[in-house]
N, CA, C and O atoms as a CHARMM CRD file, in Angstrom:
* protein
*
  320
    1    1 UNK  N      7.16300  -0.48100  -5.93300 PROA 1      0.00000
    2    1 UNK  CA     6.03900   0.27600  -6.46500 PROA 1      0.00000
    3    1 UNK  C      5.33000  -0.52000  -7.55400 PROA 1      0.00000
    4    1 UNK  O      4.16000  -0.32100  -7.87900 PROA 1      0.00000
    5    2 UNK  N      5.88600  -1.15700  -7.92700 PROA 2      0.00000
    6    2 UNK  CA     5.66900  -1.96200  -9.08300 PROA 2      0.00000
    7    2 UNK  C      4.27700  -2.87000  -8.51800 PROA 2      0.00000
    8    2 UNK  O      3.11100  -2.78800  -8.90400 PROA 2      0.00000
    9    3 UNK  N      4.81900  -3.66400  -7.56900 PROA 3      0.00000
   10    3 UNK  CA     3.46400  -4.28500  -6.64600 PROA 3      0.00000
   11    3 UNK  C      2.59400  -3.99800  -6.21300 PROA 3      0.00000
   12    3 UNK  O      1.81800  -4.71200  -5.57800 PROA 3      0.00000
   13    4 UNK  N      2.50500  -2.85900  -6.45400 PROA 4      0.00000
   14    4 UNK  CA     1.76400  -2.00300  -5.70600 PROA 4      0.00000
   15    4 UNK  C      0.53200  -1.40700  -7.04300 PROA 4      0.00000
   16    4 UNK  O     -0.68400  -1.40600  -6.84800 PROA 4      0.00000
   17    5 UNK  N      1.21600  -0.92600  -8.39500 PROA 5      0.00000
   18    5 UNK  CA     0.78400  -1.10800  -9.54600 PROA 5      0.00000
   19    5 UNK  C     -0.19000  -1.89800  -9.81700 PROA 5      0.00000
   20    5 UNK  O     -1.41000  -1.73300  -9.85200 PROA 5      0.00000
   21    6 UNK  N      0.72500  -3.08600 -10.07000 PROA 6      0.00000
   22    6 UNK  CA     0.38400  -4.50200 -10.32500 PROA 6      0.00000
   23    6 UNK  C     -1.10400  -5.27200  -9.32500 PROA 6      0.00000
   24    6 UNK  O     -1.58400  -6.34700  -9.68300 PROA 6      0.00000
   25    7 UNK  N     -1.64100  -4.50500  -8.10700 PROA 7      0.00000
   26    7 UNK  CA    -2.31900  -4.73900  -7.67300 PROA 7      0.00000
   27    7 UNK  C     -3.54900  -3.72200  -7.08200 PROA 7      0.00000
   28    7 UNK  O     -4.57800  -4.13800  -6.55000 PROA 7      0.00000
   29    8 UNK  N     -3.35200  -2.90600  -7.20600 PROA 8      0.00000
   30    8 UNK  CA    -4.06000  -1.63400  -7.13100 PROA 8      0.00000
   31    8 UNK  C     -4.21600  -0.69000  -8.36100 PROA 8      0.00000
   32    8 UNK  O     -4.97500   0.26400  -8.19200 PROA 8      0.00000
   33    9 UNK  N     -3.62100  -0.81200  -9.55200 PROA 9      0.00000
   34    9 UNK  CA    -3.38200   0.37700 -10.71600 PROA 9      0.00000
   35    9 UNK  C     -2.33700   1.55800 -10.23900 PROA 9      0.00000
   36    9 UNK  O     -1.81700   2.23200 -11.12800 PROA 9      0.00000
   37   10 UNK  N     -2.13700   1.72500  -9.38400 PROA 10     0.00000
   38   10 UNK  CA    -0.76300   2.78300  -9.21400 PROA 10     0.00000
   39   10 UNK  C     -1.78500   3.98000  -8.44000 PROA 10     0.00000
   40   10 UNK  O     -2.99800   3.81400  -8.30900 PROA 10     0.00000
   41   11 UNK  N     -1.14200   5.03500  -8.02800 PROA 11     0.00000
   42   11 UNK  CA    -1.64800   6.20100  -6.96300 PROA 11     0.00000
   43   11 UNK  C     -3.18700   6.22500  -7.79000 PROA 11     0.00000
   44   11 UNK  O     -3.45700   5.75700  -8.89600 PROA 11     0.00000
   45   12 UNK  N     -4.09800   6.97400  -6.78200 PROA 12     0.00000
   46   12 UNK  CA    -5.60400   7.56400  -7.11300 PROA 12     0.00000
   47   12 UNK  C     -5.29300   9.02900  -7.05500 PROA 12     0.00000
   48   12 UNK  O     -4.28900   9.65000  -6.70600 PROA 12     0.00000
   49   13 UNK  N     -6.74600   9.47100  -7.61600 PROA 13     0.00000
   50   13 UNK  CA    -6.56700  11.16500  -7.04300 PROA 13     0.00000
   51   13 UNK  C     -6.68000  11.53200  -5.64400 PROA 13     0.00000
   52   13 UNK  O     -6.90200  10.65600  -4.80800 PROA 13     0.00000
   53   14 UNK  N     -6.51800  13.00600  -5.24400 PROA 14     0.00000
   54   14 UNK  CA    -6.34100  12.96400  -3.77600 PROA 14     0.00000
   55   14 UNK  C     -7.28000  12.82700  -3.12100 PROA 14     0.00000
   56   14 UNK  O     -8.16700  13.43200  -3.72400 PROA 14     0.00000
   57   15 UNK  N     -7.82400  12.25900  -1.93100 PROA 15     0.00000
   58   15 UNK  CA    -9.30500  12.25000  -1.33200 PROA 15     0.00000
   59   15 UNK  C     -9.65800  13.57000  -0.38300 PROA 15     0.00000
   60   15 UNK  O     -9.10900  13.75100   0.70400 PROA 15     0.00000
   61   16 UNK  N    -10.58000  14.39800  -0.90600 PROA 16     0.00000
   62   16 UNK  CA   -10.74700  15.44700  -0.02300 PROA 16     0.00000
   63   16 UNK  C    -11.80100  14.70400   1.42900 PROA 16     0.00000
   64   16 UNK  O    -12.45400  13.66200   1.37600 PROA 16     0.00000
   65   17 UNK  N    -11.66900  15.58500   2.53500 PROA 17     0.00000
   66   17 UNK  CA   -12.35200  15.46700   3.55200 PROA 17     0.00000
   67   17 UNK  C    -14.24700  16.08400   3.42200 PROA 17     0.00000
   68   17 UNK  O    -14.59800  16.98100   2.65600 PROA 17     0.00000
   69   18 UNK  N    -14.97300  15.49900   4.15100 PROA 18     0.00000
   70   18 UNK  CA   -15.87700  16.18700   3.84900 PROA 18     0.00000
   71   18 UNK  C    -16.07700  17.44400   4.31500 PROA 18     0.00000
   72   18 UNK  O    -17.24700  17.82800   4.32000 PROA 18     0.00000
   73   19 UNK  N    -15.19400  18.22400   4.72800 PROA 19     0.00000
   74   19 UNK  CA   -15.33300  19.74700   4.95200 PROA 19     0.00000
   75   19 UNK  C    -14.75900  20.42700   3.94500 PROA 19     0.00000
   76   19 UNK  O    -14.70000  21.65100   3.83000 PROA 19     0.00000
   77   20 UNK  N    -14.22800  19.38800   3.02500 PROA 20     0.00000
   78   20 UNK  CA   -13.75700  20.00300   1.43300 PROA 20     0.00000
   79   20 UNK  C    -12.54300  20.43700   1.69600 PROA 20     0.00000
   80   20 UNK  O    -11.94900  20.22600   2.75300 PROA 20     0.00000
   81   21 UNK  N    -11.90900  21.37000   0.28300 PROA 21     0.00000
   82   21 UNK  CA   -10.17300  21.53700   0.19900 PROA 21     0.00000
   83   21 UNK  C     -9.87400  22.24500   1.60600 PROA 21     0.00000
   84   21 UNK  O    -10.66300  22.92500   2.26200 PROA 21     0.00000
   85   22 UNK  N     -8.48500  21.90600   1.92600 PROA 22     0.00000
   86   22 UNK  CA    -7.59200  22.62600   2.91300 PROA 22     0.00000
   87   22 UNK  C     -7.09500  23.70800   1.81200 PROA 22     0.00000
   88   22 UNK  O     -6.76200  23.61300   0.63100 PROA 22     0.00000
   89   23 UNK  N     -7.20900  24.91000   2.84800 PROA 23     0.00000
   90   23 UNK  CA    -6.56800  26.14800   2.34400 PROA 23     0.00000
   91   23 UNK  C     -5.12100  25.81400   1.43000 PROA 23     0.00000
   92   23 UNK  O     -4.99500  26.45500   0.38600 PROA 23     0.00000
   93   24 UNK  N     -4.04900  24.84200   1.79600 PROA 24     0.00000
   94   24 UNK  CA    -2.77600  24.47200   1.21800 PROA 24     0.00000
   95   24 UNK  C     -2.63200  23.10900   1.45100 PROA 24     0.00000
   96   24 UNK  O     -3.38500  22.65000   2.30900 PROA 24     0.00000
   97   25 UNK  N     -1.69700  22.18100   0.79400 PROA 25     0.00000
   98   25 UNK  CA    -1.59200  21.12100   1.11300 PROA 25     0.00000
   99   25 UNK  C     -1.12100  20.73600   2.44400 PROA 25     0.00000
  100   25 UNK  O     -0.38100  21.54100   3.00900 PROA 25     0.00000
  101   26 UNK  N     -1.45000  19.53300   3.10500 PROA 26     0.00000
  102   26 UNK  CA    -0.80100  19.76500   4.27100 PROA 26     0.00000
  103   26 UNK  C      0.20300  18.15400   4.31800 PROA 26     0.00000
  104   26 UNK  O     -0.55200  17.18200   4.29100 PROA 26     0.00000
  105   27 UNK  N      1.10300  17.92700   4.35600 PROA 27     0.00000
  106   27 UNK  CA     2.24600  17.59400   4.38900 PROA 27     0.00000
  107   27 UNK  C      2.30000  16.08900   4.92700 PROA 27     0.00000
  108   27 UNK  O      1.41600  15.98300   5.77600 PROA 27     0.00000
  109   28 UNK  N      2.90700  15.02700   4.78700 PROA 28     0.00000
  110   28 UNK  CA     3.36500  13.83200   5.79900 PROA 28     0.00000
  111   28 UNK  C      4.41900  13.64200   5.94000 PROA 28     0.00000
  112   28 UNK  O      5.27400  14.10200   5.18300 PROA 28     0.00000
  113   29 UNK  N      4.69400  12.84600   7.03700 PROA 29     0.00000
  114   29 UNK  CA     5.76000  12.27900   6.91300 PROA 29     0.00000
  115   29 UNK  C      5.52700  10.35000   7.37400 PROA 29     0.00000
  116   29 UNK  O      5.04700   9.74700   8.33400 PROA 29     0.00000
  117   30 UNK  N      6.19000   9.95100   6.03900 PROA 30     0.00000
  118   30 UNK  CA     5.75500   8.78600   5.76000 PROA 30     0.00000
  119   30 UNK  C      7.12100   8.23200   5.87400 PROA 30     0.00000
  120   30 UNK  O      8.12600   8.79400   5.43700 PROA 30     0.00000
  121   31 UNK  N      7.09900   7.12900   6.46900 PROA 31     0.00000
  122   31 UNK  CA     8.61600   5.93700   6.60700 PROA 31     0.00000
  123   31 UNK  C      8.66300   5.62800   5.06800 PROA 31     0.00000
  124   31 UNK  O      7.65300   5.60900   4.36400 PROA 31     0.00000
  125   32 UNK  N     10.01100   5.37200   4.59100 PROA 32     0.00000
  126   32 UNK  CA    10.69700   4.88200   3.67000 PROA 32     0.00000
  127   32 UNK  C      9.80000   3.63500   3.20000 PROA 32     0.00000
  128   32 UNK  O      9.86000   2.79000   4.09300 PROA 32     0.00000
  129   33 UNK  N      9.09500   3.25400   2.27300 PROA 33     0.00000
  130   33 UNK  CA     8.03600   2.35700   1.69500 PROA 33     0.00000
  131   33 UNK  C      6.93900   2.49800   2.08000 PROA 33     0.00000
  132   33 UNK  O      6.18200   1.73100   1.48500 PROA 33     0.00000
  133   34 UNK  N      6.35600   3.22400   2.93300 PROA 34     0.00000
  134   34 UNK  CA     5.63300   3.42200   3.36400 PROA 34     0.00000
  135   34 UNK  C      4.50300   3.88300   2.13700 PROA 34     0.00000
  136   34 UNK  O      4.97100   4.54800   1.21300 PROA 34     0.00000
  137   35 UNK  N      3.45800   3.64700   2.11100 PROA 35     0.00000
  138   35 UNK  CA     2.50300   4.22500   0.93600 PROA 35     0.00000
  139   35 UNK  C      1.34600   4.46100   1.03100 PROA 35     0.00000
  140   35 UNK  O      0.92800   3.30700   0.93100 PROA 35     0.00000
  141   36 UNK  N      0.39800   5.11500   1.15800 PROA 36     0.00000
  142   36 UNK  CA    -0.72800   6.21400   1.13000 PROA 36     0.00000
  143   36 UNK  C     -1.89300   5.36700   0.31700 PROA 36     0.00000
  144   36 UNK  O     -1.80700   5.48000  -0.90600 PROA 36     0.00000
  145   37 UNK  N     -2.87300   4.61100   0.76400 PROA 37     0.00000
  146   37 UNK  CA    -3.90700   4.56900  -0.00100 PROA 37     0.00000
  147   37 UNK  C     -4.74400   4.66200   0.16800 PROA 37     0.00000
  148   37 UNK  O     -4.92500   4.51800   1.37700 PROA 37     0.00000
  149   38 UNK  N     -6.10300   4.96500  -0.63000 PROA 38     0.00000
  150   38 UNK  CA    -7.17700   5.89600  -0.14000 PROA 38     0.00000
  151   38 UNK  C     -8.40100   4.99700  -0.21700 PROA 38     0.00000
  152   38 UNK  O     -8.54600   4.10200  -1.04900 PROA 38     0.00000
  153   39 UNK  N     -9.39600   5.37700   0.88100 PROA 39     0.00000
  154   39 UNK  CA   -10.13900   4.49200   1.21300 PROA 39     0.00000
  155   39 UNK  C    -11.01600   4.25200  -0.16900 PROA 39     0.00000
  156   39 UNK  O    -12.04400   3.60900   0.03900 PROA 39     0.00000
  157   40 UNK  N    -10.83700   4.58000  -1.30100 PROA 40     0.00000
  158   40 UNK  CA   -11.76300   3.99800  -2.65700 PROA 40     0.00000
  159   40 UNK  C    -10.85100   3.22800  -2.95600 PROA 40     0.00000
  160   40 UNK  O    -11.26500   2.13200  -3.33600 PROA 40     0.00000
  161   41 UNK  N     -9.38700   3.38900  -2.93600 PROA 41     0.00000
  162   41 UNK  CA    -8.46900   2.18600  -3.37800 PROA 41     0.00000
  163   41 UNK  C     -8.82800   1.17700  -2.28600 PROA 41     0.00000
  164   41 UNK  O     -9.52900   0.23900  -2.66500 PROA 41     0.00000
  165   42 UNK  N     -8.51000   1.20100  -1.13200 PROA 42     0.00000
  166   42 UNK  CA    -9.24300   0.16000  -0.36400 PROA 42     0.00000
  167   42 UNK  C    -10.51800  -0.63400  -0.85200 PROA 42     0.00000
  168   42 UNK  O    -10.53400  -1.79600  -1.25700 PROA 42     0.00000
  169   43 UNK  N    -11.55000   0.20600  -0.73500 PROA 43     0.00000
  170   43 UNK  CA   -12.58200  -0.80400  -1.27600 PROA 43     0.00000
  171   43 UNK  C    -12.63100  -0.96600  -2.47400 PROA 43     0.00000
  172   43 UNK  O    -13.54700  -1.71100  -2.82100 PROA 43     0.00000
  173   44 UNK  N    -11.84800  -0.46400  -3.47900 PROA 44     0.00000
  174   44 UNK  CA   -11.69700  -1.30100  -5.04000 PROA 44     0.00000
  175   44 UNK  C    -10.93800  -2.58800  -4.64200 PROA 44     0.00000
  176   44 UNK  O    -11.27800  -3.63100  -5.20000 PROA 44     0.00000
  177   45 UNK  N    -10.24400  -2.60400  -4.00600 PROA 45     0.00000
  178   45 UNK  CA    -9.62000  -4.18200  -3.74200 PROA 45     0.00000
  179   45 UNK  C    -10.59200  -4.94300  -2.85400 PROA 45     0.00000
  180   45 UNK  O    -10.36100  -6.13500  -2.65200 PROA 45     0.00000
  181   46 UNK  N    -11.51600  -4.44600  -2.37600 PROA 46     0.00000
  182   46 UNK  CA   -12.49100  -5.49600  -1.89200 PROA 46     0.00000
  183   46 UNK  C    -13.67500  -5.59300  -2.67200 PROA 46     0.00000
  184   46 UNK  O    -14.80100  -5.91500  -2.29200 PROA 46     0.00000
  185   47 UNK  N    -13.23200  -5.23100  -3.96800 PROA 47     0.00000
  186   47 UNK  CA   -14.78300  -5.28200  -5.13200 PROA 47     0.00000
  187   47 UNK  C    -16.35200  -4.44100  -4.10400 PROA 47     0.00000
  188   47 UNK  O    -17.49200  -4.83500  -3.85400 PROA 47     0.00000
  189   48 UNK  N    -15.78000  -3.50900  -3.86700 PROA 48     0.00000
  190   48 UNK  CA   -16.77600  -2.09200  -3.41000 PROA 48     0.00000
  191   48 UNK  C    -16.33100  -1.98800  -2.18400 PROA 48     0.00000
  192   48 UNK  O    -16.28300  -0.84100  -1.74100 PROA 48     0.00000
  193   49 UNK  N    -15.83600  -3.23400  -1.19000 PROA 49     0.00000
  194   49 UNK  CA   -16.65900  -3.28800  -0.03400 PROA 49     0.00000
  195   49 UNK  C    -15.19800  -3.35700   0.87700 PROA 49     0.00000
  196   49 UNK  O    -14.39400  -4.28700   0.93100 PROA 49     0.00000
  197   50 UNK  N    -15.16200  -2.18100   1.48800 PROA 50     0.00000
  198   50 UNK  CA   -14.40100  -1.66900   2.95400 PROA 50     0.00000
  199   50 UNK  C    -13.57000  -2.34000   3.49900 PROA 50     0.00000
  200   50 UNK  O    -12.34200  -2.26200   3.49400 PROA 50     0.00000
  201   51 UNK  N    -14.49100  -3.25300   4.14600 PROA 51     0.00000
  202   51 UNK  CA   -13.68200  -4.28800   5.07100 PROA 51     0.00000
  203   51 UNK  C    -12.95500  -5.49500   4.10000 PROA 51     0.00000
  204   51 UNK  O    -11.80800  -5.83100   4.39600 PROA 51     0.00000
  205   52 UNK  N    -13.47200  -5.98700   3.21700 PROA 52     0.00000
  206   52 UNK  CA   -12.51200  -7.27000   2.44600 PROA 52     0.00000
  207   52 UNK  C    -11.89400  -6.53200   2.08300 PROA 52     0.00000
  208   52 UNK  O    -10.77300  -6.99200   2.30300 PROA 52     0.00000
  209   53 UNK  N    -11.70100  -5.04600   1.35300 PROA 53     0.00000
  210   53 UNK  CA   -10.62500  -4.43800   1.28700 PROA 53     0.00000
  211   53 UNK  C     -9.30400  -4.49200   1.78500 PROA 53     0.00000
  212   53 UNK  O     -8.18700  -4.74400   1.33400 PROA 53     0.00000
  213   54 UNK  N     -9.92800  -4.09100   3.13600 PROA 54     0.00000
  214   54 UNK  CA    -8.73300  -4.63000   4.70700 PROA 54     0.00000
  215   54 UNK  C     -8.34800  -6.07600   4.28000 PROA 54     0.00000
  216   54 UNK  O     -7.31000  -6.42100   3.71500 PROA 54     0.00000
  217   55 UNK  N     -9.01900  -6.57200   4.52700 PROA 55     0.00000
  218   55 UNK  CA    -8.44400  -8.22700   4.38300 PROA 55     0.00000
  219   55 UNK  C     -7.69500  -8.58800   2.75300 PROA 55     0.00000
  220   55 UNK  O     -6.84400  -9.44300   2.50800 PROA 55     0.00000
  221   56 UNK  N     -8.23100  -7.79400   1.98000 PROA 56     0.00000
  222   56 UNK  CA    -7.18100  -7.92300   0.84500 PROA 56     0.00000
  223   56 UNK  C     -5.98900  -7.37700   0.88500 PROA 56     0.00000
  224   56 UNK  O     -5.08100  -7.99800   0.33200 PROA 56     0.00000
  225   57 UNK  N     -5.69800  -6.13500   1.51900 PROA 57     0.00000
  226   57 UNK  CA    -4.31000  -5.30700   1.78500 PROA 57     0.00000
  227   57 UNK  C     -4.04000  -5.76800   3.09700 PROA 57     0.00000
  228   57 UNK  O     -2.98200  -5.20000   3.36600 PROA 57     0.00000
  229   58 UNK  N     -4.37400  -6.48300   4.11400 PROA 58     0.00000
  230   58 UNK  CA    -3.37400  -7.81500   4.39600 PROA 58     0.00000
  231   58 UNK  C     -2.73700  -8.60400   4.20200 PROA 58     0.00000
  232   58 UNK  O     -1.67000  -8.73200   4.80300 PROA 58     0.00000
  233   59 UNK  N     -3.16800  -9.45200   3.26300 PROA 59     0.00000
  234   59 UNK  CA    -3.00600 -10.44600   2.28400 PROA 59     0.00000
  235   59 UNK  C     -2.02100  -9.91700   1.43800 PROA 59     0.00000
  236   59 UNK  O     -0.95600 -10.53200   1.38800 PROA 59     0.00000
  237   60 UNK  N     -2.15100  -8.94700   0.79300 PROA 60     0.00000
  238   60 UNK  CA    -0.89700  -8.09000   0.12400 PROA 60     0.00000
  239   60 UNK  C      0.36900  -8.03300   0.95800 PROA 60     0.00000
  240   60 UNK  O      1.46000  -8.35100   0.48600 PROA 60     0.00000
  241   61 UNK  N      0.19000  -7.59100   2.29900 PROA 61     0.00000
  242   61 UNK  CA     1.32400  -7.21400   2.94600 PROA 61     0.00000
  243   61 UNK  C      1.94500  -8.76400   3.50600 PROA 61     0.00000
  244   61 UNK  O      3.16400  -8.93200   3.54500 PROA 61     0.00000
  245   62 UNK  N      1.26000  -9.54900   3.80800 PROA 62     0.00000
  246   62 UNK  CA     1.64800 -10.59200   4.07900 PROA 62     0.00000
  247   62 UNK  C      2.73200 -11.39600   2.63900 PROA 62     0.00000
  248   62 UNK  O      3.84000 -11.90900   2.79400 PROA 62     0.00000
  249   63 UNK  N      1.97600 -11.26700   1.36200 PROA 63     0.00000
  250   63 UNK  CA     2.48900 -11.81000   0.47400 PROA 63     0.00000
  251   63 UNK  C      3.62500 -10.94300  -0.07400 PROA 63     0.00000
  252   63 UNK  O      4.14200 -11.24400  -1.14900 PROA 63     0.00000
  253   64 UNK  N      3.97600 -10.02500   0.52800 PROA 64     0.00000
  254   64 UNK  CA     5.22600  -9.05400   0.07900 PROA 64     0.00000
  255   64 UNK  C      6.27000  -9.50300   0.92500 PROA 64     0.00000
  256   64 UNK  O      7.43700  -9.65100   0.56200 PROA 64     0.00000
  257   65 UNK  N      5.68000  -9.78400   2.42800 PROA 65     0.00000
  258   65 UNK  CA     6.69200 -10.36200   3.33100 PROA 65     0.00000
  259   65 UNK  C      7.69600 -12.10300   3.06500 PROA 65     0.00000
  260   65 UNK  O      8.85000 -12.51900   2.96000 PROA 65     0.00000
  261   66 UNK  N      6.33000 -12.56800   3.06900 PROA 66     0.00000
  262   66 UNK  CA     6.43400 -14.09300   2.16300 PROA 66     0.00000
  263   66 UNK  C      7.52600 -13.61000   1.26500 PROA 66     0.00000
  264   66 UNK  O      8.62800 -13.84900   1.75900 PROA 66     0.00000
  265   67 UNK  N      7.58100 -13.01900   0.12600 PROA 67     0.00000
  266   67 UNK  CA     8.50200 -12.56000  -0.98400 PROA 67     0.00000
  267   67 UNK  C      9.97700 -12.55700  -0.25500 PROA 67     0.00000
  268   67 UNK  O     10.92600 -13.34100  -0.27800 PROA 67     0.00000
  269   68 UNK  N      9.69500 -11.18400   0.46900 PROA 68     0.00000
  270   68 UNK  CA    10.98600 -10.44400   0.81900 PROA 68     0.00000
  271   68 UNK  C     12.02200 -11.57800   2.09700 PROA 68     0.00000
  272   68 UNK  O     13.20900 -11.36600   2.34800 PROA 68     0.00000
  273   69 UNK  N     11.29800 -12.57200   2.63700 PROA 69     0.00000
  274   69 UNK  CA    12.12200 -13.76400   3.06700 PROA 69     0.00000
  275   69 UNK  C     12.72800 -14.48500   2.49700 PROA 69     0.00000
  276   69 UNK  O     13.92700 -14.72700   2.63100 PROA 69     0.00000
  277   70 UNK  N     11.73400 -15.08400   1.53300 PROA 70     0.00000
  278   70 UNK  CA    12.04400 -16.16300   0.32400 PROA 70     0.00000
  279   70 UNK  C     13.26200 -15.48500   0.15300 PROA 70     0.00000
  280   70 UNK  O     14.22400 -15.78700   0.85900 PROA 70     0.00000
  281   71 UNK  N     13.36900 -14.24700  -1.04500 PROA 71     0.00000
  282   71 UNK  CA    14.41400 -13.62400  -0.78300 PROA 71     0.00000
  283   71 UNK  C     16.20600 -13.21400  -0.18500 PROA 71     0.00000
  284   71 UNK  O     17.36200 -12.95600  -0.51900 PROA 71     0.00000
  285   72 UNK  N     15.50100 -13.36600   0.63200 PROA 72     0.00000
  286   72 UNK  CA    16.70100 -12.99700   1.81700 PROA 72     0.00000
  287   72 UNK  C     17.71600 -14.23600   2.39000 PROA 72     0.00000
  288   72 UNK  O     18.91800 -14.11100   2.62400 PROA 72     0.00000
  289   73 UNK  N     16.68800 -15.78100   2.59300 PROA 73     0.00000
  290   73 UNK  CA    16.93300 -16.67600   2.87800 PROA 73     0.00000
  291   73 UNK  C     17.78900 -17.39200   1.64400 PROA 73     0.00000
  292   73 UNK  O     18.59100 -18.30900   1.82200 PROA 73     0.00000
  293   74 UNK  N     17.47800 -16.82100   0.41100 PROA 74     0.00000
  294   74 UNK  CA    18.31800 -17.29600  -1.24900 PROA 74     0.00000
  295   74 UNK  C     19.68000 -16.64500  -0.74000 PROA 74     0.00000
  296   74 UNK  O     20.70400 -17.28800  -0.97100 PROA 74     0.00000
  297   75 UNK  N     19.76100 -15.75600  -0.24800 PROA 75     0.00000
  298   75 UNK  CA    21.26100 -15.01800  -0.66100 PROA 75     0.00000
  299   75 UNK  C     22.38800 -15.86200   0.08200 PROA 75     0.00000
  300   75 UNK  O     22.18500 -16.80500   0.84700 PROA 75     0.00000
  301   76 UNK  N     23.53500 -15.36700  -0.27400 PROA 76     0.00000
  302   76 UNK  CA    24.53300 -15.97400   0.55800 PROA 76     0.00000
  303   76 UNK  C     24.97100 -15.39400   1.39100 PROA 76     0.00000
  304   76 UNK  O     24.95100 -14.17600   1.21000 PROA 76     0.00000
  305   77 UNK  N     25.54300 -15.85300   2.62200 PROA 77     0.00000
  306   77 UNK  CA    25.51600 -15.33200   3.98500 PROA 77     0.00000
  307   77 UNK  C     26.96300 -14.32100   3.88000 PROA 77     0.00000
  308   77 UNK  O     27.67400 -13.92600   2.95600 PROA 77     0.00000
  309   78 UNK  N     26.94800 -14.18000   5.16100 PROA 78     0.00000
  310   78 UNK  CA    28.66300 -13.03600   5.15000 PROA 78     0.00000
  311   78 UNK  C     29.86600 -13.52800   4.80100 PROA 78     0.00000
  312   78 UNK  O     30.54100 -14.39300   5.36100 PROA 78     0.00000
  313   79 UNK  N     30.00800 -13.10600   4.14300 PROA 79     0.00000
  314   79 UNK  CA    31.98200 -13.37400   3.66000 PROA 79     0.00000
  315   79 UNK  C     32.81400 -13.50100   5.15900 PROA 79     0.00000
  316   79 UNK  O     32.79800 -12.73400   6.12200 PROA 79     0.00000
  317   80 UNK  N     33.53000 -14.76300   4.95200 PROA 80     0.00000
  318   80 UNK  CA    34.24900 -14.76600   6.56900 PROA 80     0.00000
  319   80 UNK  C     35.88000 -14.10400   6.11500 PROA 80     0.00000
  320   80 UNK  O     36.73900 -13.93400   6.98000 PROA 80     0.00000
């Protein structure tokens, strides 16, 4: 979450639809890291604009992966 912080400012407010509030919240179900961001957080990471957005939260996910190898490839293997 921290990276996520660190590159976005942390959660936004919620984005309503343009038919405005739902009577109650309505629910997800999101995979384990999985994280929710809203198309103004999108285009704040593309300095206004939509699509470099996309290509910036690629680039994010790519450079988290990059990380989480580097990572993985440091540790030491199985105890025999």
């Amino acid at each position: 979450m921290a990276l996520l912080e660190e590159y976005f400012g942390g959660p936004s407010e919620p984005v309503m639809a343009s038919g405005g509030r739902a009577p109650k919240a309505t629910p997800i179900v999101a995979a384990a890291g999985e994280y929710v961001v809203s198309p103004a957080a999108v285009a704040k990471a593309g300095n206004g604009n939509l699509n470099r957005g996309h290509t910036a939260l690629n680039a994010f996910v790519k450079q988290v992966r990059r990380r989480n190898i580097q990572r993985l490839k440091s540790l030491p293997g199985p105890k025999k």
